[in-house]
C-alpha positions in Angstrom: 41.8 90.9 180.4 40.3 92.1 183.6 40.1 89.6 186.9 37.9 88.9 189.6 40.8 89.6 192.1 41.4 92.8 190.4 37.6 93.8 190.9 37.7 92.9 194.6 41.1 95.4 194.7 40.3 98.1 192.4 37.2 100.5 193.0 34.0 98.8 192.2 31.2 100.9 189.2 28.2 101.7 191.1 25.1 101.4 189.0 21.4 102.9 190.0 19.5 99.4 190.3 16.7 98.6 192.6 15.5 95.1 193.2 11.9 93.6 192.2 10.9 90.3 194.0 8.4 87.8 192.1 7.6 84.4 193.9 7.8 81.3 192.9 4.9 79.1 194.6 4.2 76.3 195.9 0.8 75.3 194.6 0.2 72.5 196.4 0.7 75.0 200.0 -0.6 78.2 198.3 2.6 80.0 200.1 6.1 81.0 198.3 8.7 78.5 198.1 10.6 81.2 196.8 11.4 84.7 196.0 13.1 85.9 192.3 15.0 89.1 192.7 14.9 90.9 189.5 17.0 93.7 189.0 15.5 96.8 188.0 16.2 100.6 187.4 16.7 102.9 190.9 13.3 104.5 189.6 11.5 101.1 188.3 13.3 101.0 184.8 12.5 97.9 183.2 15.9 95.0 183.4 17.0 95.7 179.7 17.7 99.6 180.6 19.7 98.5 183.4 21.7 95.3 181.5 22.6 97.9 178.1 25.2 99.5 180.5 26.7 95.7 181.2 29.9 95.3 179.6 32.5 92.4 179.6 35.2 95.3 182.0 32.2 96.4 184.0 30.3 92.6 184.6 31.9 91.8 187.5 31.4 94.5 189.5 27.2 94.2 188.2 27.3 90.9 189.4 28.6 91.9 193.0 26.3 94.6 193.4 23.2 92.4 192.2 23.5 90.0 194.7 24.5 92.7 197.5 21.2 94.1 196.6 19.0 91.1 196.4 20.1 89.9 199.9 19.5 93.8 201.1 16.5 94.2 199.4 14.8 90.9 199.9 15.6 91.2 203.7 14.0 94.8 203.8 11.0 93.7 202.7 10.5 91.3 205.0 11.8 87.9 203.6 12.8 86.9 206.8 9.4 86.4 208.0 8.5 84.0 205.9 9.9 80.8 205.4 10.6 81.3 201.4 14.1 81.6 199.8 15.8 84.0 198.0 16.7 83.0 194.0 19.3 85.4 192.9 20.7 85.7 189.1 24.1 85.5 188.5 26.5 85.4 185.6 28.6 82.8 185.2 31.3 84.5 183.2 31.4 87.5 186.0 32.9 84.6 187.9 36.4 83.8 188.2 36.7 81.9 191.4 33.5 80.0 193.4 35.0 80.2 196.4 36.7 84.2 195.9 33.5 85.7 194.2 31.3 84.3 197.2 32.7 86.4 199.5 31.1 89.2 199.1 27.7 87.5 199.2 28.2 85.2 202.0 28.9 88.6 204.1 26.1 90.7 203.1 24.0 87.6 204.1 25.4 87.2 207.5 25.2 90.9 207.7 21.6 91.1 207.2 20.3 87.7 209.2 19.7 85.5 205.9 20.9 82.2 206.5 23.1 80.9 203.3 20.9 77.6 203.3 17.6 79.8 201.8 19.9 81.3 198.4 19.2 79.7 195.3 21.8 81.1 192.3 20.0 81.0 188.7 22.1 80.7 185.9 20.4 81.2 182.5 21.7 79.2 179.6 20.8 82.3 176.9 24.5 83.2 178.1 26.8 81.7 175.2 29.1 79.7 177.6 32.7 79.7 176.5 33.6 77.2 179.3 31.1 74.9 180.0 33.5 73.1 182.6 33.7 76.4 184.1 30.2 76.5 185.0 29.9 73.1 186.0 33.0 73.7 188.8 30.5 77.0 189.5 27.3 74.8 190.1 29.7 71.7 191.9 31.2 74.1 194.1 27.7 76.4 195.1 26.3 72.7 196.0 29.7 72.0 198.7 28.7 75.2 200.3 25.1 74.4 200.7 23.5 76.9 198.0 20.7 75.6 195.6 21.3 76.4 192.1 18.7 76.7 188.9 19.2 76.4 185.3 17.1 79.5 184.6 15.2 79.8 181.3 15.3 76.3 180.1 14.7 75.4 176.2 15.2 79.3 175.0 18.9 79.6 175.1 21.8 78.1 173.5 22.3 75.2 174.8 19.6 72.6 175.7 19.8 68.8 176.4 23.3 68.9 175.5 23.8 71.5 178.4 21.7 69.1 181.1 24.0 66.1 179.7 26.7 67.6 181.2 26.0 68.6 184.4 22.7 69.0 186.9 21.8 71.6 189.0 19.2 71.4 191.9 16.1 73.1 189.8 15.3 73.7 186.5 13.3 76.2 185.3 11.2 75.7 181.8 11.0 79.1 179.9 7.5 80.8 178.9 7.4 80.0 175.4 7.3 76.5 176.3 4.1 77.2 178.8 2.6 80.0 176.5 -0.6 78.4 175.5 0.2 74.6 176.9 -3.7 74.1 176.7 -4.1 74.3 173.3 -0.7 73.0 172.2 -0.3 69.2 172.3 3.3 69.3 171.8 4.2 71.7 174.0 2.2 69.4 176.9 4.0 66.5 175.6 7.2 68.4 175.8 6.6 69.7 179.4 5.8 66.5 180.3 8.8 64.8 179.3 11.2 67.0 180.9 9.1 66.3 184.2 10.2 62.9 183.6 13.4 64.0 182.8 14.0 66.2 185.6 12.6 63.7 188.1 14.8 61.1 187.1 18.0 63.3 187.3 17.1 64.3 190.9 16.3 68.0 189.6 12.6 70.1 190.7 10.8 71.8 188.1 10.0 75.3 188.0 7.3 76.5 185.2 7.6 80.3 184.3 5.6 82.8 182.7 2.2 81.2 184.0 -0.6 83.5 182.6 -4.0 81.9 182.2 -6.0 79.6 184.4 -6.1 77.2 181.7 -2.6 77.0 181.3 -2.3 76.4 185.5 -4.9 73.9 185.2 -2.7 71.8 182.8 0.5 72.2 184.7 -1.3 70.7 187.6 -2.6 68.1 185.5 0.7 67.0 184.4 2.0 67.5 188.3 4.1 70.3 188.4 4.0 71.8 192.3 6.6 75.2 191.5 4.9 77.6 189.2 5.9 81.3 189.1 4.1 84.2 186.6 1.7 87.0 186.5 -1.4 85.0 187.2 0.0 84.6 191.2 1.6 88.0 191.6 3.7 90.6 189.1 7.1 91.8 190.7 7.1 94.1 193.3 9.4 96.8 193.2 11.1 96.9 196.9 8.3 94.5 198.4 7.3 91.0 198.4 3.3 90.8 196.9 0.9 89.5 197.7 0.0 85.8 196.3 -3.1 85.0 194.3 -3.5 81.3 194.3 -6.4 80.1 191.1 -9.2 78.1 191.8 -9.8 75.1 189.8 -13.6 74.4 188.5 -14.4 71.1 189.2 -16.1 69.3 185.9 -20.3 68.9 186.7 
């Protein structure tokens, strides 16, 4: 079986990835709270081209060089002059140690100027989880160093509730096909709203992806969510941080 400590000995894969950057705003300030780094192909190839070539020997080593390149990236394209943080995907089975697979991160961000206090580490819970305790000594020992970490992709995966019941990271993040259409689908409203309560009463921010539609924004804000991320405010951009598009709101006559 292969080992984090092996990885950081042995010579590390190198795989052709670029970074894409989509915010995550804060729609009550119009500005981004934070930055997503998505990984993409060197040339722009969509994530699932680049993932096919993950494998349980080779994970590791993806997950070192993902984060290398977020901080890299994000800072290249101007990160640091803005007051926004940097959310960075990780997998939680790539790491062995908290404190031993941070290392590498923690240089490339004192490398580059990022201070450690703007990363936020997503974890998404469509990752069957062998070890849940695992995780949870992940997420517990992230928040001792001062990191932020999400629960990315929240109601799609394997585990739900039952997941949140056992521990509670700093965000979480409620997948697309719970927003998809929220203005026309009472249950999914009454759904969203109830994790808001949920969420609010277990210290935890909520994050709405895969906002699309005006309509669908205009219920979110209803319901009072501030951190909303998706195409209606800006599609990833490859190498660069976009621009923001903030929706206007028609008042009722």
């Amino acid at each position: 079986m292969p080992s984090g400590c092996d990885g950081c000995r042995t010579r590390q894969q190198d795989f052709a990835i670029a970074m894409a950057f989509q915010p995550i705003v804060d729609v009550e300030t119009g500005l981004p709270f934070a930055y997503e780094a998505l990984v993409r192909g060197s040339e722009g190839q969509g994530a699932a081209t680049v993932l096919s070539g993950v494998t349980r020997e080779n994970r590791y080593a993806f997950d070192q060089q993902c984060r290398v390149a977020a901080i890299e990236g994000a800072v290249a394209a101007g990160i640091l002059d803005t007051d926004a943080r940097l959310s960075i995907n990780f997998l939680p089975n790539a790491v062995y140690s908290p404190v031993a697979c941070i290392q590498v991160t923690l240089a490339s961000a004192r490398a580059s100027g990022l201070p450690t206090e703007r990363l936020i580490f997503e974890f998404t819970e469509n990752e069957q989880m062998g070890d849940v305790g695992h995780v949870r000594t992940i997420v517990d020992a992230y928040r001792r160093m001062g990191f932020a970490t999400a629960l990315d992709d929240f109601g799609a995966g394997h585990a739900g509730l039952g997941l949140l019941a056992q521990f509670q990271t700093d965000m979480l993040k409620l997948d697309m096909d719970l927003i998809r259409g929220i203005d026309v689908s009472m249950p999914r409203r009454l759904i969203v709203e109830g994790m808001v309560r949920i969420a609010t009463s277990l210290g935890m921010a909520i994050i709405v992806e895969g906002v699309e539609t005006i309509e669908e924004y205009a219920v979110l804000r209803a319901i009072g969510i501030r951190f909303m991320q998706g195409y209606l405010f800006a599609r990833p951009g490859l190498r660069c941080l976009p621009a923001i598009t903030l929706p206007r709101i028609a008042r009722a006559a």
